[in-house]
N, C-alpha and C positions, 0 to 999 in steps of 0.2 A: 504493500500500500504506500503511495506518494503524499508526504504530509509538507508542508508549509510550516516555517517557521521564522522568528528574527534570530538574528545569530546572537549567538552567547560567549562567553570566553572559553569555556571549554570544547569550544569547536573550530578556535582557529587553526592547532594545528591539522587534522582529517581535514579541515576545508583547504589548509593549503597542499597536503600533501593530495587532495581532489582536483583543483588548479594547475598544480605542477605536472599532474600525469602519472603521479607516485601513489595514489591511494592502491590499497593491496587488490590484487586481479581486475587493474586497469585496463584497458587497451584503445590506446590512442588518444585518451584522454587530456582536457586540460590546454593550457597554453604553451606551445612549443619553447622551447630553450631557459625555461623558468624551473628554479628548483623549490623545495619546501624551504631553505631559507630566503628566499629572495622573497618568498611572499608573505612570511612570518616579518620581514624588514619593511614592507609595505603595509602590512596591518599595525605596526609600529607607526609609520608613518601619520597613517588616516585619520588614527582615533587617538592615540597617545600623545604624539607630539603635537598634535593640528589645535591651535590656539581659542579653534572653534567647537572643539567637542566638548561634550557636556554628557554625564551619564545618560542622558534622557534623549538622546537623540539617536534612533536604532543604527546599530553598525550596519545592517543591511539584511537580507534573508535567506535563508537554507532551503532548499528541497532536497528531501531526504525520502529513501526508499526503503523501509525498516528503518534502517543505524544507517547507513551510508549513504553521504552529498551525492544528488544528481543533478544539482544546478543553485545557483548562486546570483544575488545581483549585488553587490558591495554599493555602500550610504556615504558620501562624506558632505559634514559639512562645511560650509566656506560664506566668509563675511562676506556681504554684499548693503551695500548704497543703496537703497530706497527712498523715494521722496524726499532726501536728509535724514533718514533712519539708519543705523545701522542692525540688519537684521541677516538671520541664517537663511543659506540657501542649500538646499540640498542636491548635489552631483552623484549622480547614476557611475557607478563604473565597474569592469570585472564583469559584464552581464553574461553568463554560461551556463547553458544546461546541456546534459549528456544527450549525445546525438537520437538514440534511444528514444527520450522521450520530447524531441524537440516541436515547438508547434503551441498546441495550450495552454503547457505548462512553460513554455517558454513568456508568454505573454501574460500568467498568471502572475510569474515574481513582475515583471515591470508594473501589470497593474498595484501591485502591494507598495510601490516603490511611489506610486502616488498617491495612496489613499494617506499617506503620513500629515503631518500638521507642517506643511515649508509655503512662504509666500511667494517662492521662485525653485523651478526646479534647472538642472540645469543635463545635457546632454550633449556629452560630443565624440562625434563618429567622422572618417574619414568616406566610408563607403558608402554611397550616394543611394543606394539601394537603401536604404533605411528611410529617405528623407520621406517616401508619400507616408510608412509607417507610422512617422513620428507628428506629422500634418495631419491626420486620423485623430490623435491626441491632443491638436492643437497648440503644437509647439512650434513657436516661431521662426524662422529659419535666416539665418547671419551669415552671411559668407566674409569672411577675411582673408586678407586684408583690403581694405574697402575698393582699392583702385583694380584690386583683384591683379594685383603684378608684383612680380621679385624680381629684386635686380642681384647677377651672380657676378662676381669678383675672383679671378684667379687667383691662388695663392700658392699655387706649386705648378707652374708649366708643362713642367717636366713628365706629371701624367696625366699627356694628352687621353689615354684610351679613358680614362678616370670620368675627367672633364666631356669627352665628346658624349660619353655615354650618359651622364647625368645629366648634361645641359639639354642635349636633343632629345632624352628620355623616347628614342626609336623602337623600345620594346615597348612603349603603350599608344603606337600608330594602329587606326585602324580605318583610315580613310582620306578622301583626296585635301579635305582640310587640315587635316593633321601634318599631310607632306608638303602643305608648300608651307605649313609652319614651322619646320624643320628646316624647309630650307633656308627662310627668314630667320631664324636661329645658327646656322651655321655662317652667315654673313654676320650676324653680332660677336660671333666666338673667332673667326678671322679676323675680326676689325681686334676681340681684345688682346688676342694674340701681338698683334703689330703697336696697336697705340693706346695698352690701358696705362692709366695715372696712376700716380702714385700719391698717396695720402701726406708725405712729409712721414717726421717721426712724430709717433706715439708719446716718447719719454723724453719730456724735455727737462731735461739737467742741467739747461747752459740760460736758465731765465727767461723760457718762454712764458706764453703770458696762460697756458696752461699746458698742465701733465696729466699722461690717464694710466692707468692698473687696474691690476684685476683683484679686484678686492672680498674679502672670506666675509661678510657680513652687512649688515644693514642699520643706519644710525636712524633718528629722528629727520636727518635732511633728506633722506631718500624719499619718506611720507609725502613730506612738503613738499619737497618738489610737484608730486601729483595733485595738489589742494587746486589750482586754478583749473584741471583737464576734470577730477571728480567732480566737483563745484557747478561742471557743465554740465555734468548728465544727470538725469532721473533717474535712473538705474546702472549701476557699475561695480566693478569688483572691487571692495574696501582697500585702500592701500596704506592700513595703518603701518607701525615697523614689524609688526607682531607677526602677520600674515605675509608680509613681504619676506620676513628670513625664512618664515616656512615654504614658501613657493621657490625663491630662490637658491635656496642653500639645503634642500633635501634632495638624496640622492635618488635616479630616476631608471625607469626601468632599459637596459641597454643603451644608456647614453651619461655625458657629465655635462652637468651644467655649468655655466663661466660666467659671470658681471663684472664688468670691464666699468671702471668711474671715471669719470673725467673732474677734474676740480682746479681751483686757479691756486697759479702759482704763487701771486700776493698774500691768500690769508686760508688757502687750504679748503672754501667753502666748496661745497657741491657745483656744479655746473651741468652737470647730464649723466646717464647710463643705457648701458646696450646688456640686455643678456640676451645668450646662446645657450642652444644645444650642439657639442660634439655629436652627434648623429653617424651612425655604423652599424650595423649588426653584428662584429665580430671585431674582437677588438684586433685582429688580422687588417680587417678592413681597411682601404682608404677613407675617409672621412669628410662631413660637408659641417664647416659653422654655420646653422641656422638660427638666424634671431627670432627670440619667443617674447621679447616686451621691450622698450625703450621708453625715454622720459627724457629730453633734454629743456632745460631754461631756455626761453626764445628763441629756440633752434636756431642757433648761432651756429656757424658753418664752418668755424675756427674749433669750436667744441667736436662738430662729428668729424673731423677731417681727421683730430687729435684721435676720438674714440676708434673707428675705423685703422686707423695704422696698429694701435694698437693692439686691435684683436686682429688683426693680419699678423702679425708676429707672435701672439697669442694662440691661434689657427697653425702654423711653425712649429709651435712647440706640443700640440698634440696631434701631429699629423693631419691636419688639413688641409685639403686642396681645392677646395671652393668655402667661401662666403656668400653668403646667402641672406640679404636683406629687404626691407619693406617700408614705406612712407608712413607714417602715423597719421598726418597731416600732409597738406597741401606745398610748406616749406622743405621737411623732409623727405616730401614726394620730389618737389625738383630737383633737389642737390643728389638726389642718387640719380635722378634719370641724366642729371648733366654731369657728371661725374666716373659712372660708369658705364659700360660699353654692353655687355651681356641684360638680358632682361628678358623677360617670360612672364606668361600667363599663370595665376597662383589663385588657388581655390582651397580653402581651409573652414571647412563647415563648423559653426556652434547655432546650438539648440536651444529658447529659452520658454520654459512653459509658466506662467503667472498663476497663482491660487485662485480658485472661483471669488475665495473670501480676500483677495488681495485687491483694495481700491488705487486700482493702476489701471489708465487705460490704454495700451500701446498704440493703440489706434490714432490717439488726439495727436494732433499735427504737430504742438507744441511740446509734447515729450521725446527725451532723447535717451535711447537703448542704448547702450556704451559694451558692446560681446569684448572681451581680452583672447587675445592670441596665450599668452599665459591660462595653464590652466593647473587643477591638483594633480598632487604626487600618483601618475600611473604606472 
């Protein structure tokens, strides 16, 4: 018999060793290249360390077949921005049931996963297949980044097979539009072959008028920084310091994360940051920097010129051979499109579904939906 439950602590480890593909007389179970401590270090993450958890807020729920997990949808909560409130939002993630019984019990944990008490729920998936699913349920649908474009930046020449194959991404052609977009890609990767720029340095030690590092933490300036961009939205992801060290400085599943700061060399204040993902699946692999959140003061051009060299030499020292970044804004959108030479189409789905009891209307012309490319520890 298949019963439903919310998870307990005495189920983390069976649920991880369920996950990882390790519960006893598995077969083919779970999420590939994940072990029982990876996801013991992830349950660590979501509910122990997360600034936002509170006893009373479900870890997430179990299907179980007698005593053994056959599917799972993991709960985390995460501050969010409301009308000038700070309230919890709850994020879906880990959603798996054994292939076995997939179908209405799959749709069973997602509905449990809403009937909880959250004024925001949130959902994000990369697989486009999902999107009429989740439009059923009435969740909102965000594409980022807004201009829907990444500009990529060489940072190792030398592998071309690396670069041709990522930039022109030829293994997901599957028609005549795809190929002359390919070829219009291969004229940007010749062009940055011959004439991409160079940022300056990064690390100015000789009295530039600022220096940028990659820095292990998160102060009160970093918050600040984001009070005039929060201040604009109706709705956004809180960026108090609390939640910022947790997003930034938790380790993540097959990737490392890096926050590069920028700050002046007069009196040490904040000026801006870039984080990235190292991104690979094997740490064999070559590697792409992709950026997951940015903030800079006035978008001064001198700050990202500074940040960018930076994590180019940054990108150096953990094998990476492309940079991969995005506009926040309209400023930050020019200085990359004028600056560098590679650029591509970029599509990064977030979900947001609002509480029936949540008086928000997304609809009213005057509210502003703020989705983050930043999202919790997966």
């Amino acid at each position: 018999m298949t019963a439903l439950r919310e998870i307990e602590e005495k189920d983390l480890v069976p649920l991880a060793d369920f996950l990882a593909g390790e519960f006893p007389f598995s077969v083919a179970k779970g999420f590939p290249y994940t072990t029982r401590e990876f996801w013991l270090s992830l349950f660590e993450l979501w509910w122990k360390n997360n600034p936002a958890y509170t006893n009373q807020f479900p870890r997430g729920w179990l299907l179980e077949n007698d005593t053994s997990p056959v599917g799972f949808i993991g709960n985390i909560p995460v501050k969010f921005i409301i009308s000038g409130e700070t309230k919890i939002a709850a994020s879906a993630n880990a959603w798996y049931v054994s292939s076995s019984i997939r179908g209405g019990f799959s749709l069973k944990l997602f509905n449990e996963f809403l009937k909880q008490k959250s004024p925001l729920f949130l959902f994000k998936i990369e697989d486009e297949s999902f999107i009429s699913l989740l439009s059923r349920y009435k969740f909102n649908h965000y594409i980022l980044p807004r201009s829907q474009k990444e500009y990529v930046y060489i940072i190792n020449k030398k592998k071309v097979g690396f670069v041709f194959s990522e930039f022109l991404e030829i293994r997901r052609t599957t028609g005549l539009k795809e190929i002359v977009e390919i070829y219009k890609k291969f004229g940007f990767m010749i062009c940055a072959y011959l004439f991409q720029k160079s940022f300056g340095e990064g690390k100015n030690s000789d009295g530039g008028e600022y220096f940028s590092s990659v820095c292990s933490s998160c102060d009160d300036s970093f918050s600040r920084l984001w009070d005039p961009i929060v201040k604009s939205c109706d709705v956004s992801l809180s960026r108090d310091t609390d939640t910022l060290n947790w997003l930034y400085f938790s380790s993540s599943r097959f990737r490392k994360r890096v926050v590069i700061q920028c700050r002046r060399s007069a009196d040490h204040s904040l000026a801006g940051y870039l984080v990235f993902d190292v991104q690979r699946l094997k740490e064999t692999d070559e590697a792409t920097l992709q950026l997951m959140d940015m903030c800079t003061q006035d978008n001064d051009p001198r700050v990202l010129a500074s940040l960018l060299s930076c994590a180019i030499e940054t990108g150096k020292q953990n094998g990476a051979s492309l940079l991969v970044v995005w506009g926040n804004n309209q400023d930050t959108e020019s200085y990359f499109r004028t600056n560098i030479t590679m650029r591509k189409a970029a599509q990064h789905h977030r979900f947001m579904k609002f509480s029936e009891k949540q008086e928000f209307n997304t609809g009213r012309e005057n509210n502003r939906v703020c989705p983050s490319m930043i999202h919790p520890p997966q």
